[in-house]
MARBA-3410 file (N, C-alpha, C, O; in Angstrom, 1 decimal):
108
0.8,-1.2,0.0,0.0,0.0,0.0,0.9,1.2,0.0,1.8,1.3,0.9 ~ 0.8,2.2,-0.9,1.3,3.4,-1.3,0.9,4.6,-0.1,-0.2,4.5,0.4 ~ 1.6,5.6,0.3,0.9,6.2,1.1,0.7,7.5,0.0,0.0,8.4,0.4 ~ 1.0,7.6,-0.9,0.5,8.6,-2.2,-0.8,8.2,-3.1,-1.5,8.8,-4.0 ~ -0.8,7.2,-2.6,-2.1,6.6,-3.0,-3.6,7.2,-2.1,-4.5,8.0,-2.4
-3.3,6.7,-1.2,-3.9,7.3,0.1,-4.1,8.5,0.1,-5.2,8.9,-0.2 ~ -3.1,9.4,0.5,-3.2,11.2,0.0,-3.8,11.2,-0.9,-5.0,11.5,-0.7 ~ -3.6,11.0,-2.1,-4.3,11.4,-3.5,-5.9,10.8,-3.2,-6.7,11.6,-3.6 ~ -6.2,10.2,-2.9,-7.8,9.6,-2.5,-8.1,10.8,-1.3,-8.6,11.8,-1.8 ~ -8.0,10.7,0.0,-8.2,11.4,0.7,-8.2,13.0,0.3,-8.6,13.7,1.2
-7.6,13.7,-0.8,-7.6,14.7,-1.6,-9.1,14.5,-2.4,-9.9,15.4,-2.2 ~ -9.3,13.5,-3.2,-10.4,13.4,-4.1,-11.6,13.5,-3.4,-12.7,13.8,-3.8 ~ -11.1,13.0,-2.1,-12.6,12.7,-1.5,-13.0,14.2,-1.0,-14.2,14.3,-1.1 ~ -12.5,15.2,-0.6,-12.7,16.6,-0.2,-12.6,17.9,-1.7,-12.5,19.2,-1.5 ~ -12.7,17.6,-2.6,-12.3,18.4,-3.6,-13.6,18.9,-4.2,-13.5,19.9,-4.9
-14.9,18.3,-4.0,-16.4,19.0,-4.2,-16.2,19.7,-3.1,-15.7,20.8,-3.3 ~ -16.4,19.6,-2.6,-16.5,20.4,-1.1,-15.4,21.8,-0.9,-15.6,22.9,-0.3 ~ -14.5,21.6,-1.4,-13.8,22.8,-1.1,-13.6,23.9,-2.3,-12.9,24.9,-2.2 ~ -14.4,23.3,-3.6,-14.7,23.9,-4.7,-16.2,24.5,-4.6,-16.7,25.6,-5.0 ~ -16.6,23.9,-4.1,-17.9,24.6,-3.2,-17.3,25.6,-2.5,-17.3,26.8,-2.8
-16.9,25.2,-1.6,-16.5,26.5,-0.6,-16.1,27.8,-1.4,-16.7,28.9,-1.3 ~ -14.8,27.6,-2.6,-14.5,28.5,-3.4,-15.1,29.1,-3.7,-15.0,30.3,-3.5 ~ -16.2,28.4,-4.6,-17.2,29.3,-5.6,-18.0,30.7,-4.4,-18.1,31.9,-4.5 ~ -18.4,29.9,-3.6,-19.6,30.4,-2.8,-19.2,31.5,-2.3,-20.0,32.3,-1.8 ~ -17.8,31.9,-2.4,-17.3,33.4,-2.0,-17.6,34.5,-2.8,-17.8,35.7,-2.4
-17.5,33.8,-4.3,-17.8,34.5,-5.1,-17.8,33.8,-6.7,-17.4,32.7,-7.1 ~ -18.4,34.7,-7.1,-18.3,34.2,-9.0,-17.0,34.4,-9.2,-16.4,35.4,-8.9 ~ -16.2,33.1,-9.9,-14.8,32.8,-10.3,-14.6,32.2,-11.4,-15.7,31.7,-11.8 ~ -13.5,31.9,-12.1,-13.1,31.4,-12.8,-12.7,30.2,-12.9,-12.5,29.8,-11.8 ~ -12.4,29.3,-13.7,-12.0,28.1,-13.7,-10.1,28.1,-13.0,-9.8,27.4,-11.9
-9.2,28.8,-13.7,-8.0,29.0,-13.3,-8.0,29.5,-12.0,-7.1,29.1,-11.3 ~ -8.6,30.1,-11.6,-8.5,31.1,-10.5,-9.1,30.2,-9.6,-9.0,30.7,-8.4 ~ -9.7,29.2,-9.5,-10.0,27.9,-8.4,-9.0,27.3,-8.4,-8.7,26.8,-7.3 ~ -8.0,27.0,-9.6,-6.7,26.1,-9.1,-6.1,26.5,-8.6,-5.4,26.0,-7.7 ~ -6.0,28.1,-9.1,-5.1,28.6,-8.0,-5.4,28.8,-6.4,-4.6,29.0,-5.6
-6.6,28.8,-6.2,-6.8,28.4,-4.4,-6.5,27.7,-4.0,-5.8,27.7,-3.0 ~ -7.0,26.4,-4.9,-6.6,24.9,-4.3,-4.8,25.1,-4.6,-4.1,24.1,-4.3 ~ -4.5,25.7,-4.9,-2.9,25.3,-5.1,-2.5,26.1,-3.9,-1.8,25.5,-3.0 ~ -2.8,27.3,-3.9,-2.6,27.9,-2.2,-2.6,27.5,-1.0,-2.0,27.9,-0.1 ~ -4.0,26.2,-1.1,-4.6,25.9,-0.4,-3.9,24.1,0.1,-4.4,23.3,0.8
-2.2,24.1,-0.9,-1.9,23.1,-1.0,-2.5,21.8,-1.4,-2.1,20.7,-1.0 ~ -3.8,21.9,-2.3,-4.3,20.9,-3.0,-4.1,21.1,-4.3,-4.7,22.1,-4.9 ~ -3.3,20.2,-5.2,-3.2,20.3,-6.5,-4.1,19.8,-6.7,-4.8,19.0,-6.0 ~ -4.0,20.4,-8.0,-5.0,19.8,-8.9,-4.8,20.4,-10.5,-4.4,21.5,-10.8 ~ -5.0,19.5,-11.1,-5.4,19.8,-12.8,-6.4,20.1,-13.7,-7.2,19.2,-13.7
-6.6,21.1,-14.5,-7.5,21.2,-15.2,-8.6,19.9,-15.8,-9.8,20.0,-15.8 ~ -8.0,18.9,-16.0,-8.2,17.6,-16.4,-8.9,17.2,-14.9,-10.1,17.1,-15.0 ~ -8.6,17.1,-14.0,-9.7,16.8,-12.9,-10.7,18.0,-12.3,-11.7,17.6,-11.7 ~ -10.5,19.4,-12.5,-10.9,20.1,-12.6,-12.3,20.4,-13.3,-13.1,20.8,-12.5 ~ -12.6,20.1,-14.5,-13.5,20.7,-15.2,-14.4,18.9,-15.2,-15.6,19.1,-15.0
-14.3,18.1,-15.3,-15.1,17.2,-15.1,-15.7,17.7,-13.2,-16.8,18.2,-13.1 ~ -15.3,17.6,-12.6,-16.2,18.0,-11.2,-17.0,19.1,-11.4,-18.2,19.1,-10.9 ~ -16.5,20.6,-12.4,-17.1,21.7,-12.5,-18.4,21.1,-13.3,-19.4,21.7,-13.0 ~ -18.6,20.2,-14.1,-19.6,19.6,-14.6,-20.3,18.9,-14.3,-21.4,19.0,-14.8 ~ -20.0,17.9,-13.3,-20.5,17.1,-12.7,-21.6,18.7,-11.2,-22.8,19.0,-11.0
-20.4,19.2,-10.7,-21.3,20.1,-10.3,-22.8,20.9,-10.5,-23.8,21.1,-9.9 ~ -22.3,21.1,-11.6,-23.4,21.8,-12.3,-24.4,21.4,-13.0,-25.4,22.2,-13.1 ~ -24.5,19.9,-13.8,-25.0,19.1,-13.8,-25.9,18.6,-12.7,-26.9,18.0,-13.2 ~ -25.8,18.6,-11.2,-26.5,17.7,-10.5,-27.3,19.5,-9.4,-27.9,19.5,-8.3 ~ -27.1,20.6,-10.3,-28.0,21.8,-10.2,-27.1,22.9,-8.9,-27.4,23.9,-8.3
-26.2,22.1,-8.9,-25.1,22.9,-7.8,-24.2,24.4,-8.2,-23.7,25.2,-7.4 ~ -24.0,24.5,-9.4,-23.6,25.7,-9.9,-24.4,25.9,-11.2,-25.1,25.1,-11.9 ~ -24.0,27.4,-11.4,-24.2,27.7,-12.6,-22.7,28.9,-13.4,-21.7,29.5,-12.9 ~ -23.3,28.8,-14.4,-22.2,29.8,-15.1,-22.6,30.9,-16.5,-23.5,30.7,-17.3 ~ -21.8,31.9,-16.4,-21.8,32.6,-17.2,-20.4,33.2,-18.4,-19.3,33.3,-17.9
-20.6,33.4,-19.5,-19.8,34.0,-20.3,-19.4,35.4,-20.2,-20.3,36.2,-20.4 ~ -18.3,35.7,-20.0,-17.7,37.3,-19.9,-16.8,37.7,-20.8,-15.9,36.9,-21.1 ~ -16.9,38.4,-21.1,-15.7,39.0,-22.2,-14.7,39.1,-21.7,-14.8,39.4,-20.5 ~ -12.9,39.0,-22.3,-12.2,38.8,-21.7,-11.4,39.9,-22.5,-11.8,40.1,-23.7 ~ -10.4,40.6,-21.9,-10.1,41.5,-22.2,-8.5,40.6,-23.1,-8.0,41.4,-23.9
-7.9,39.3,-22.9,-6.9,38.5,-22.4,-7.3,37.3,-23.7,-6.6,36.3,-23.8 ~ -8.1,37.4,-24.3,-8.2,36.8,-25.0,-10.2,36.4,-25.6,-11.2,37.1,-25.7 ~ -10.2,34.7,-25.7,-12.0,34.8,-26.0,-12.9,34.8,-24.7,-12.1,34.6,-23.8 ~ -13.9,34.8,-24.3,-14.3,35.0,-23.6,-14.5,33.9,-22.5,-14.7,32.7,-22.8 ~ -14.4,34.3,-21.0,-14.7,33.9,-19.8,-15.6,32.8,-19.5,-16.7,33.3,-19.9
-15.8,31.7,-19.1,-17.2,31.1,-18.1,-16.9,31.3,-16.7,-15.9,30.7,-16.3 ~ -17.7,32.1,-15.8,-17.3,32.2,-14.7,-18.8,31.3,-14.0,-20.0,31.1,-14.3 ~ -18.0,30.8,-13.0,-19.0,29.9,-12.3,-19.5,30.5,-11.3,-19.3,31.7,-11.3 ~ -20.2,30.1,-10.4,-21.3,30.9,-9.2,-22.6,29.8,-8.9,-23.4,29.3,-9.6 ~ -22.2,29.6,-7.1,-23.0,28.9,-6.5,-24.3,29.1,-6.3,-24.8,30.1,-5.7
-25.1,28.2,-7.0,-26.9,28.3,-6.9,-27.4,28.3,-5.0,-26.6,28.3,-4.1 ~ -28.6,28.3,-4.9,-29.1,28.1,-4.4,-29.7,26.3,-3.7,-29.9,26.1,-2.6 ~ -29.7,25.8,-4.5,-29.0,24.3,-4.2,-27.9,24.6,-3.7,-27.9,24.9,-2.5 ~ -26.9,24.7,-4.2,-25.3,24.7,-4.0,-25.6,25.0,-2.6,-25.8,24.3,-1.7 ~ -25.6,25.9,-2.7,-25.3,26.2,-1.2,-25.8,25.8,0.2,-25.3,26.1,1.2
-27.3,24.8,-0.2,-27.5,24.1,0.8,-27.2,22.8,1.0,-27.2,22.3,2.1 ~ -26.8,22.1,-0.2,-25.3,21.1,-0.4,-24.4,21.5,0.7,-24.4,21.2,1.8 ~ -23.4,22.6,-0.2,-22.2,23.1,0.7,-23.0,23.0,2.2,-23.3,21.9,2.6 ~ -23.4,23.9,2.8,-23.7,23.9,3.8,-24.4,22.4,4.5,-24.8,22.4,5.7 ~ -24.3,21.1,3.6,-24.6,20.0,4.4,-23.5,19.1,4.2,-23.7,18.0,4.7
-22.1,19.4,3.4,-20.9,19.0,3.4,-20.3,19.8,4.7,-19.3,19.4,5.4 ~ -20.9,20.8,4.8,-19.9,21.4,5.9,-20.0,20.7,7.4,-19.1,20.4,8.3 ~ -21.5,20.5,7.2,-22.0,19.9,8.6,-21.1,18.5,8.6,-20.2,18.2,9.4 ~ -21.4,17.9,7.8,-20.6,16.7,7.8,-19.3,16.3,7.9,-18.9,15.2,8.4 ~ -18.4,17.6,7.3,-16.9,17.8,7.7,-16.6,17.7,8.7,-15.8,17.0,9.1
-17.6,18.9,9.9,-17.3,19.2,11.0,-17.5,17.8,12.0,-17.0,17.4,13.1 ~ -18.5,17.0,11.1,-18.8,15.7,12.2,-17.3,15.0,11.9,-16.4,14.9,12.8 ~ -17.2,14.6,10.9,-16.0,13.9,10.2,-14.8,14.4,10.8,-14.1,13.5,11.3 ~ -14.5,15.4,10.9,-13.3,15.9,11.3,-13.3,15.9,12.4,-12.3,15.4,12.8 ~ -14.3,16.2,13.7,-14.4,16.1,15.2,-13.8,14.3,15.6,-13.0,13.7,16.3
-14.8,13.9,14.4,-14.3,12.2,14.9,-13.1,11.7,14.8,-12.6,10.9,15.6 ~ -12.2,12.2,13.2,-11.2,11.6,13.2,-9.9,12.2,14.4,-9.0,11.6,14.9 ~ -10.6,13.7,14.7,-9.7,14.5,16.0,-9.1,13.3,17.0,-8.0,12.9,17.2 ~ -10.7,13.0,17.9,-10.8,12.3,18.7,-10.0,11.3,18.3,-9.1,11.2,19.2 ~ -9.9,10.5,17.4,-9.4,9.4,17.4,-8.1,8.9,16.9,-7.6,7.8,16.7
-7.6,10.2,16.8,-6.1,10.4,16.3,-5.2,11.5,17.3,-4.1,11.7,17.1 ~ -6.0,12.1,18.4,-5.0,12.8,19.2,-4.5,11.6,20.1,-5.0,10.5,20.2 ~ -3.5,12.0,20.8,-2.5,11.0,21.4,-3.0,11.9,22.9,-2.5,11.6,23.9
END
């Protein structure tokens, strides 16, 4: 068993959720979420990237708009629905259980 295996899973498994979180701050960009998650020490690539942005949006959790781009053709900027955000807000709840538990059971 790999422990980069493991990281990269335990990464996948939190990556709706904290692309939620992103969006919900504000209307963003596709690039401009990698770069949080890259801030945020979670890589990630466009290639896993825009499949979740879809799968998102698809299952009524975001939506998006086209903007003109001063930088070249034009923008899709994404932005958390109204779903979304009571999703997010029931990933959150669940983090906090999740995370309380693993606390407990990993402090020494």
């Amino acid at each position: 068993m790999k422990l980069e295996n493991i990281q990269s899973q335990m990464r996948k498994g939190i990556l709706e959720y904290c692309i939620l979180a992103i969006i919900s701050k504000q209307e963003i960009y596709a690039s401009d979420i990698i770069s949080s998650l890259k801030d945020a020490k979670l890589l990630i690539v466009e290639g896993t990237l825009y499949p979740l942005l879809t799968r998102l949006k698809n299952a009524g959790f975001l939506s998006y708009n086209w903007q003109e781009s001063d930088q070249g053709p034009p923008r899709k900027y994404y932005s958390i629905t109204e779903e979304g955000k009571k999703f997010l807000d029931e990933l959150h709840s669940t983090w906090g259980e999740l995370s309380f538990s693993v606390q407990q059971l990993t402090s020494l």
